[in-house]
C-alpha positions as CSV (number, residue, x, y, z in Angstrom):
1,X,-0.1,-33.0,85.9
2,X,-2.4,-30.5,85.8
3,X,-6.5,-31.4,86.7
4,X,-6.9,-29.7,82.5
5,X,-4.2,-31.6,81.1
6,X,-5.1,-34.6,82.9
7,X,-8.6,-35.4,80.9
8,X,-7.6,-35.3,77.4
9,X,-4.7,-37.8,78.6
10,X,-7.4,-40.1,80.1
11,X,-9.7,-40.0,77.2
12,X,-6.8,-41.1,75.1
13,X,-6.3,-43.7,76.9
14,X,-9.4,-45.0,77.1
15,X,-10.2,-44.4,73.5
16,X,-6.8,-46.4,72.7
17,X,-7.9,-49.3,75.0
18,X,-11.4,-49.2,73.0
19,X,-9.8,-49.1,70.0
20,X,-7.6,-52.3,71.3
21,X,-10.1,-54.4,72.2
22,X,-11.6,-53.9,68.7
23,X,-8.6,-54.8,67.0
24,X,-8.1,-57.7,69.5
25,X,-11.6,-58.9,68.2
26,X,-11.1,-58.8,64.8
27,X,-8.1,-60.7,64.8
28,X,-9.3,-63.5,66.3
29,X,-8.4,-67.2,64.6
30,X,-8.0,-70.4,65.6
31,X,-5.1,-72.5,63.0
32,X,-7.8,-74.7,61.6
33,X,-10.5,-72.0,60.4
34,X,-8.6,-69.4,58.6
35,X,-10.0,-70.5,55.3
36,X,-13.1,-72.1,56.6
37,X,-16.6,-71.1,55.0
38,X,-17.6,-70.2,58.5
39,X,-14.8,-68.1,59.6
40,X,-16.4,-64.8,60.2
41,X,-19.2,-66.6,62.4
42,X,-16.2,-68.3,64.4
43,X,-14.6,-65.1,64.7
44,X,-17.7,-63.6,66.1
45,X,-19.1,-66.2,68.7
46,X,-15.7,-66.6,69.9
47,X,-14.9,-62.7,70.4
48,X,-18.6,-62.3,72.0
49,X,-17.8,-65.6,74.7
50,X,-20.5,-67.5,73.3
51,X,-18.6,-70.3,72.0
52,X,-14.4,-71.3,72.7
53,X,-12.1,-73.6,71.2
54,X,-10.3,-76.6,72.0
55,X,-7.0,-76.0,73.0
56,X,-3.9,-75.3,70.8
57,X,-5.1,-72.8,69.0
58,X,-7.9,-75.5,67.6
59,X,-11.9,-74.7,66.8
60,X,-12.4,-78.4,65.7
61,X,-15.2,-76.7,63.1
62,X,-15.8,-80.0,61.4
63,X,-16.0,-82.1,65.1
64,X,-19.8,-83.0,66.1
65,X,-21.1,-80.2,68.7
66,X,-22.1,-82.0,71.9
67,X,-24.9,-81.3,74.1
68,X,-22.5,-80.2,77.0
69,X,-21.4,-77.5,74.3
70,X,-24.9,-76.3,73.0
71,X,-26.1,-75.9,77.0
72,X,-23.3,-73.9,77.6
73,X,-23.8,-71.7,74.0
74,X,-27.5,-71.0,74.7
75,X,-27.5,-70.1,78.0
76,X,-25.2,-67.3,77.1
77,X,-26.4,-66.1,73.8
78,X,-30.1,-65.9,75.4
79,X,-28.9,-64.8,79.1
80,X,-31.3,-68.0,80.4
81,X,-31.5,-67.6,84.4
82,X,-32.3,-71.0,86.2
83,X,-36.0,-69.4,87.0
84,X,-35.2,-69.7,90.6
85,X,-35.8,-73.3,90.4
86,X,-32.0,-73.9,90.9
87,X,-31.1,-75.2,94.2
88,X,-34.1,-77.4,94.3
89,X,-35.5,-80.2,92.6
90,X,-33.4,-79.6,89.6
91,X,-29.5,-79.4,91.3
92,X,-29.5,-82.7,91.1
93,X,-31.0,-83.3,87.8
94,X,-29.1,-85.6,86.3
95,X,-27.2,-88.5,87.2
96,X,-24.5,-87.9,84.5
97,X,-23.5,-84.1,85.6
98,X,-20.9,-83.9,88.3
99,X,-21.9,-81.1,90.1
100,X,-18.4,-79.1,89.6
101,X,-18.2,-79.7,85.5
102,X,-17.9,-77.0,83.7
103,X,-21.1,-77.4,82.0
104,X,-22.9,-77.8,85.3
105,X,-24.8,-74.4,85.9
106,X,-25.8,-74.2,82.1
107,X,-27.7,-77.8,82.0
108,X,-29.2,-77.3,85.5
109,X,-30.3,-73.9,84.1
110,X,-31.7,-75.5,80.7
111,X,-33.5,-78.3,82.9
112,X,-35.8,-75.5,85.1
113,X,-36.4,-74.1,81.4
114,X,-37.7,-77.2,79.9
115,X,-34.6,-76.6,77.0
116,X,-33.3,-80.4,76.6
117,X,-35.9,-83.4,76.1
118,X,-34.1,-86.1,78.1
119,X,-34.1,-90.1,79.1
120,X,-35.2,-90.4,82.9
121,X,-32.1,-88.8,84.7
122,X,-29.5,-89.2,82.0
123,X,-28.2,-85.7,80.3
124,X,-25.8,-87.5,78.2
125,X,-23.6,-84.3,78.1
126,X,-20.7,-85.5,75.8
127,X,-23.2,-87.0,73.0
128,X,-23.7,-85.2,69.9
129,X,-26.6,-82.8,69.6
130,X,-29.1,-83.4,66.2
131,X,-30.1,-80.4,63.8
132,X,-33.8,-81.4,65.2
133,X,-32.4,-81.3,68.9
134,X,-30.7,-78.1,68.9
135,X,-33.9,-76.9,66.4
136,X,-36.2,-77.5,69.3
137,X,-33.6,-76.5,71.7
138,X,-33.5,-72.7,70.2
139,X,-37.1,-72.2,70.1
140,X,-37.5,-72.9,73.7
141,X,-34.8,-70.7,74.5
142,X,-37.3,-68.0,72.7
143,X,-40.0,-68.9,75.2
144,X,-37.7,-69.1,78.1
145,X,-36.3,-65.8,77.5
146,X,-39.8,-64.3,77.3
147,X,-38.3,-63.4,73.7
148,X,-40.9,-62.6,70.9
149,X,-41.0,-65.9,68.5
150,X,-40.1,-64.6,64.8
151,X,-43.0,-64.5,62.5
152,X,-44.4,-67.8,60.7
153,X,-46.3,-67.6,57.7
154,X,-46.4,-71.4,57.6
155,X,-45.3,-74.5,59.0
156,X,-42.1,-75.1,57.4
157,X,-42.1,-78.0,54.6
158,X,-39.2,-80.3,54.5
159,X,-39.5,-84.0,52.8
160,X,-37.9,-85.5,55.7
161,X,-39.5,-83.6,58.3
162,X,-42.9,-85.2,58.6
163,X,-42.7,-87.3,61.6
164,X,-40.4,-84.8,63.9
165,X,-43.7,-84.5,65.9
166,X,-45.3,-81.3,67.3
167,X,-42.7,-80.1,69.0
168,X,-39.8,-81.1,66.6
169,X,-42.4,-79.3,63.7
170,X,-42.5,-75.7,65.8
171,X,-38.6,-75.7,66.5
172,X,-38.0,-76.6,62.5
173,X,-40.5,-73.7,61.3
174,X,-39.1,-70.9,63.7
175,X,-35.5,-71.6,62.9
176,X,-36.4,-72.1,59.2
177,X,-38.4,-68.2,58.9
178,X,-36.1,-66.8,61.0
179,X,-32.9,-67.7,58.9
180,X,-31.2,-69.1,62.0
181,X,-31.1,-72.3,60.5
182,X,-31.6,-73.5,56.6
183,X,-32.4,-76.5,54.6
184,X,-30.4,-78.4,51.7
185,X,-32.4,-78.5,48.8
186,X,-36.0,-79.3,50.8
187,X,-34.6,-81.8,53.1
188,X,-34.1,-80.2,56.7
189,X,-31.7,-83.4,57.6
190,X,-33.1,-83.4,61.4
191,X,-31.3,-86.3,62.0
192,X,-27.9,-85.0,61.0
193,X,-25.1,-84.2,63.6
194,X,-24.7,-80.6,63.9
195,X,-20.9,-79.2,63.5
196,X,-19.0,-76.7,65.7
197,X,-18.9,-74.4,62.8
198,X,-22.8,-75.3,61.7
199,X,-23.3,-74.3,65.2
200,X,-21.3,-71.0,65.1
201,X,-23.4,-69.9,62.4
202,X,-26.5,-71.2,64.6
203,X,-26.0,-69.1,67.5
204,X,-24.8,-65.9,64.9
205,X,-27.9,-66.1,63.5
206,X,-29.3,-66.2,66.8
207,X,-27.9,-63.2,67.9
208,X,-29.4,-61.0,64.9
209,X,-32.5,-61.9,65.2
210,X,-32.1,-61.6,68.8
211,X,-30.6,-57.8,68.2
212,X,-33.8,-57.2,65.9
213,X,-36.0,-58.2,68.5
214,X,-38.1,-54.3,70.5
């Protein structure tokens, strides 16, 4: 084929593979969140990489998010490096992580960024992560990233917030005027499990403001 007629063929191609992937994307499902209130934030966490599913064509939206699975999340969605404390002190963090899980990297990389609060050595990696924990977890993940904090006018006001502490205040008042996370009629329910699919809409939030961000 001609060097002239060889181009347009190419840039067919390629717009046909673009086009593809696209398509691919938006058809995304899993069997259990077609007509889930959090479907199109499933769809888009799990086309983007940030979050998968569970096997057999299963999100689990209503299961308990672990910490295991919200390490894993943010260090994706905010491209957290280990601060090139990895390889020291913190390779062998935590009692609990076995060095080839597949979680491994992410909560050695969340542990030289100060991300988790933890007990002594224990990461507790299958245990299911709070709204308050993965509250705090996300504003850190600001600071780690060297990512501009959204703008507070306030500290957020919850009825049920008031003895979260200082760091458990912060996390609840960025998420809250940043949209990233929301109360239920002026409780913020810190102690609540978060959800797979409370946590798809977690990180999608995430990633607009994130997007927003000069």
């Amino acid at each position: 084929m001609r060097p002239r007629l060889l181009l347009p063929v190419l840039l067919s191609m390629m717009l046909f593979v673009l086009a593809g992937g696209a398509a691919w994307a938006d058809s995304v499902s899993f069997n259990d969140t077609q007509s889930h209130w959090a479907s199109q934030e499933i769809k888009l966490v799990y086309a983007r990489g940030i979050m998968l599913g569970v096997g057999n064509g299963l999100f689990a939206p209503e299961q308990p998010l672990t910490r295991a699975q919200l390490v894993v999340s943010l260090v994706k969605e905010f491209g957290l490096s280990p601060a090139g404390a990895a390889g020291s002190q913190f390779t062998a963090a935590y009692d609990d992580v076995p060095k080839t899980a597949w979680y491994a990297d992410a909560a050695v990389i969340c542990a030289a960024n100060h991300i988790f609060s933890v007990d002594g050595r224990s990461f507790n990696p299958q245990a299911p992560v709070t709204r308050l924990e993965t509250a705090v977890a996300v504003a850190r993940c600001f600071t780690a990233s060297k990512l501009q904090a959204p703008a507070m006018s306030a500290q957020a006001s919850y009825a049920d917030t008031k003895n979260v502490g200082p760091d458990g205040q912060a996390g609840i008042s960025l998420v809250t005027y940043s949209g990233i996370m929301r109360g239920y009629g002026g409780y913020f329910r810190p102690g609540d499990r978060l959800t797979r699919a409370e946590a798809a809409c977690v990180l999608s939030r995430a990633n607009e403001v994130i997007r927003l961000k000069p």
